[in-house]
N, C-alpha and C positions, 0 to 999 in steps of 0.2 A: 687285339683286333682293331684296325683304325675303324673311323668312325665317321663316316660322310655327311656333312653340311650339307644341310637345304633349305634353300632358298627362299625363301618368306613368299606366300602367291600376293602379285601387286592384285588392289581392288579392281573389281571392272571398269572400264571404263564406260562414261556416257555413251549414251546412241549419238548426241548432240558432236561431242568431240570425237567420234569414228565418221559425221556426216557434214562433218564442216559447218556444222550450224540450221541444218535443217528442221533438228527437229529441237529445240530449248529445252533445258528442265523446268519446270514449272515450282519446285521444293519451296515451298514458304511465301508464294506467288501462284496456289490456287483460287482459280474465279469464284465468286462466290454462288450458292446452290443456285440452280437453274429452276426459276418460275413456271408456275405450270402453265401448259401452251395449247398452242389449237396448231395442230395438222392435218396437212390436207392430204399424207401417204394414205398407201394401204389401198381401200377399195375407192379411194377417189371422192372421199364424202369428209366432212368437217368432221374432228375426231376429239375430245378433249383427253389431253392424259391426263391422269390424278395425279400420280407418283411424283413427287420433288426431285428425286432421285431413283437411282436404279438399284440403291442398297437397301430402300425399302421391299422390293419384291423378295417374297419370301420364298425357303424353301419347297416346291409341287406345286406353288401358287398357280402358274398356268393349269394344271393338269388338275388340281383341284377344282379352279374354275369349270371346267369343261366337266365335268363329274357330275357337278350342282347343276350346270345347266341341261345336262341328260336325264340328271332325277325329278328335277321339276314337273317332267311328265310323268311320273311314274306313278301312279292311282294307290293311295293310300293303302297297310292291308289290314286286313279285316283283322276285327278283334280273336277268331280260331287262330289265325296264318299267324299273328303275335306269338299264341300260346303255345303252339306248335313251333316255333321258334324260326320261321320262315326269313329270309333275309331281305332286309328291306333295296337291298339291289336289285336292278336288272341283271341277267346276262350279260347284256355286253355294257355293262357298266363296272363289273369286277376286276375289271385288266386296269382300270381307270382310276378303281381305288388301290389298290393293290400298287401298284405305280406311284400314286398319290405314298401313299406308306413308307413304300423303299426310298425313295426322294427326299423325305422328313428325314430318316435315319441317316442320310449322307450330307444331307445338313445341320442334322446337329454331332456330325462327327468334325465335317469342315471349322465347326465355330470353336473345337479344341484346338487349331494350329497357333501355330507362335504370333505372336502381333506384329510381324515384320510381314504376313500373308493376309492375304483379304480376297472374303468369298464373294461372288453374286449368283442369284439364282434366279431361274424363269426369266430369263434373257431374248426375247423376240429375235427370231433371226429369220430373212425369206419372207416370203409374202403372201404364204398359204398359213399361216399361223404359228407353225412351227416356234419351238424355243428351246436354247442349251440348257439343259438341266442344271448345271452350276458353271462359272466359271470361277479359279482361283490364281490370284497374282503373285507375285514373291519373289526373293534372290533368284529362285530356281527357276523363275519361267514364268510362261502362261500356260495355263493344264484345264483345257476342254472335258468336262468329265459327264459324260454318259452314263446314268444310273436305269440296271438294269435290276426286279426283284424277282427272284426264284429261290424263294422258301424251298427248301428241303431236295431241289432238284439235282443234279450228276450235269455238270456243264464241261464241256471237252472244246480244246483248240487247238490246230493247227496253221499257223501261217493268216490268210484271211479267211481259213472257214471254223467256223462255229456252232458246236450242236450244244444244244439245252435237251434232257431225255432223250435224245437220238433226233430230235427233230432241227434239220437246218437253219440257222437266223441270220442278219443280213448285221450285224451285231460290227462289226470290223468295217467294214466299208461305210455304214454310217456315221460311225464316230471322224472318220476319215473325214469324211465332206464336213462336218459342223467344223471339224478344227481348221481346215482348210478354206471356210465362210467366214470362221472368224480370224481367221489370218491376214485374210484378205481386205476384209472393214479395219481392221484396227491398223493396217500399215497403210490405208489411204490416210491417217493422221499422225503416224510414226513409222514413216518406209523403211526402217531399220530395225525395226523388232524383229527379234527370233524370232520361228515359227511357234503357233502354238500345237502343246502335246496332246494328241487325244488319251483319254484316260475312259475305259470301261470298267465301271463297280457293278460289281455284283455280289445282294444283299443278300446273306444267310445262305448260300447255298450246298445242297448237301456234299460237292466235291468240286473243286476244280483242277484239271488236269492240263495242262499246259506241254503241248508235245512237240510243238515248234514256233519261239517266240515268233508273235509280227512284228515284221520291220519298224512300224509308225505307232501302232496303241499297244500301251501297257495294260492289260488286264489283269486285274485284283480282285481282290475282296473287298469289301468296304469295311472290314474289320484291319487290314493289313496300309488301307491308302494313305492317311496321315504321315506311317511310318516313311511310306516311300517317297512321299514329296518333300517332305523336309529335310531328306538325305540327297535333295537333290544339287547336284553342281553349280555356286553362282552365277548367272547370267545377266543378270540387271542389281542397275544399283539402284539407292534413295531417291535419286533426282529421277530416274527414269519409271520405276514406280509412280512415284505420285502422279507425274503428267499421265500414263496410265491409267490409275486409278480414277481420273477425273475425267478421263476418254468413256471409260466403261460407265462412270456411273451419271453419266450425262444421258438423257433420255433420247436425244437429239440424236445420237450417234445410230442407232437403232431402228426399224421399221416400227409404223405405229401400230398397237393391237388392231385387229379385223371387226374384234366386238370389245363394246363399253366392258370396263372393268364390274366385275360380279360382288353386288355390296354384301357387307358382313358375313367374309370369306372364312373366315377361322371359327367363327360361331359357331357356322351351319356345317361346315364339317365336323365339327366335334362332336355337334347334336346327332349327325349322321353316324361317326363312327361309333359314338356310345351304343346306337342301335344296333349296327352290325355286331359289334361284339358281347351285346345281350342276347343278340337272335343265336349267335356261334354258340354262346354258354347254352343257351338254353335248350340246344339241338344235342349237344351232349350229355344234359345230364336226361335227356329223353332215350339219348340212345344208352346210357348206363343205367337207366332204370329199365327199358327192354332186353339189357345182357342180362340185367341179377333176375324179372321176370321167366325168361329162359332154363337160366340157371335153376331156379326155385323147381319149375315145371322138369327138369329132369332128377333133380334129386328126389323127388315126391314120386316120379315114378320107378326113379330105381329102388325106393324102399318100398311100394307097390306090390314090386316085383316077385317075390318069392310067396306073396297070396295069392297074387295071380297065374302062375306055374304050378302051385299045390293044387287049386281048383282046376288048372287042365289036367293035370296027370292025374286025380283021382277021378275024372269025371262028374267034376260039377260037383257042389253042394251039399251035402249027407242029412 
């Protein structure tokens, strides 16, 4: 049986050599970190950033922030509501830690990829506060990735629509516009970038059913994502990375946060979630001591039972 030769794939080419020199590689000629500055975006008021860089911001970092700043009001609880195992959340602060949680887990899934890839996370985008939950760079692209957490839930897709338990989510269409926002910022300083990819994760859930790919975002698992992006087709080389890389992680590139940055952010969530998840343990083993309660209280009357049937059918007593 002959045997067909092929062709060695040539490397990519630059953006710079497809644009005639528009946009340079930067490879071994990046600027050095960017000083922290005072801006006057956002709501029109002198703003300082902390961050040196934009690889400082950590994974949920936004949405963490906004968590702590919702709990701050929350009235301490009482030493019963501890004991009783009460949760030191609000209502409508749960979708916020919860969120916080799944965001962690796809950040510290992103921090396994190859070293040719590089993550950033809580990326400011828009000027309502808004921010990309990670962006990730590499051979294969730029991958806008949307972290969505539903523990234990049945998530169904067709096309742009999206149900989590049967209830409809805008899930598709929003991943759209972030990747299309940042598509649009990163090629006012490389007009030649590919488009970025939107990417929806979704953490732990109990099924996902996929009945008609969408055209623009891949949705996964955030157990299955790493797999997919590193299998993905080269598009960018070294030189056009790094200039890249130095776009994203330039603070300057970016709107400025709306509010001052939230001090000792990792702390105070830790210190938060150890609570949540004392108050979670401790609702269980109340409710596992109310089953074997239960329990107790029916097996004592089923052995009960056949003195308490001798005394009706004989009539009482002798």
């Amino acid at each position: 049986m002959p045997v067909t030769s092929i062709a060695p794939v040539p490397p990519p080419v630059s953006l710079s050599e497809m644009g005639g020199g528009h946009c340079e590689p930067v490879l071994g000629l990046l600027p050095p970190p960017p000083q922290p500055l005072d801006s006057t975006r956002g709501n029109g008021g002198t703003m300082t950033i902390h961050a040196q860089t934009m690889r400082q911001q950590f994974a949920a970092q936004a949405v963490i922030e906004e968590l702590l700043r919702q709990h701050a009001d929350t009235p301490p609880r009482s030493t019963f509501a501890r004991f009783c195992g009460d949760s030191p959340l609000r209502a409508d602060s749960v979708s916020w830690y919860l969120g916080a949680k799944g965001e962690i887990v796809v950040g510290q899934i992103l921090a396994t990829l190859p070293p040719e890839w590089t993550s950033f996370h809580a990326l400011p985008i828009g000027k309502k506060g808004s921010d990309i939950d990670h962006i990730v760079i590499g051979p294969g692209g730029i991958f806008t990735i949307n972290t969505k957490h539903h523990a234990g839930k049945t998530v169904w897709v067709a096309g742009r629509g999206l149900m989590v338990s049967g209830q409809k989510q805008p899930y598709i269409r929003n991943a759209e516009y972030e990747a299309g926002r940042v598509t649009k910022l990163l090629r006012e300083r490389m007009p030649l970038l590919p488009a970025a990819q939107p990417v929806l994760a979704l953490v732990n859930p109990k099924s996902l059913t996929v009945k008609v790919t969408p055209e623009q975002v891949k949705v996964t698992t955030a157990a299955a994502l790493s797999r997919w992006i590193v299998k993905r087709p080269v598009v960018l080389n070294a030189g056009d990375l790094a200039e890249l890389a130095a776009i994203i992680d330039d603070p300057a590139t970016w709107p400025a946060p709306l509010v001052p940055p939230t001090e000792n952010v990792l702390a105070r969530f830790d210190a938060l979630d150890a609570e949540v998840l004392a108050a979670r343990s401790r609702r269980r083993v109340w409710s596992f001591s109310g089953t074997l309660a239960l329990c107790a209280a029916a097996f004592g009357a089923w052995l009960l039972l056949p003195a308490v049937l001798g005394t009706v059918l004989t009539g009482g007593p002798q």
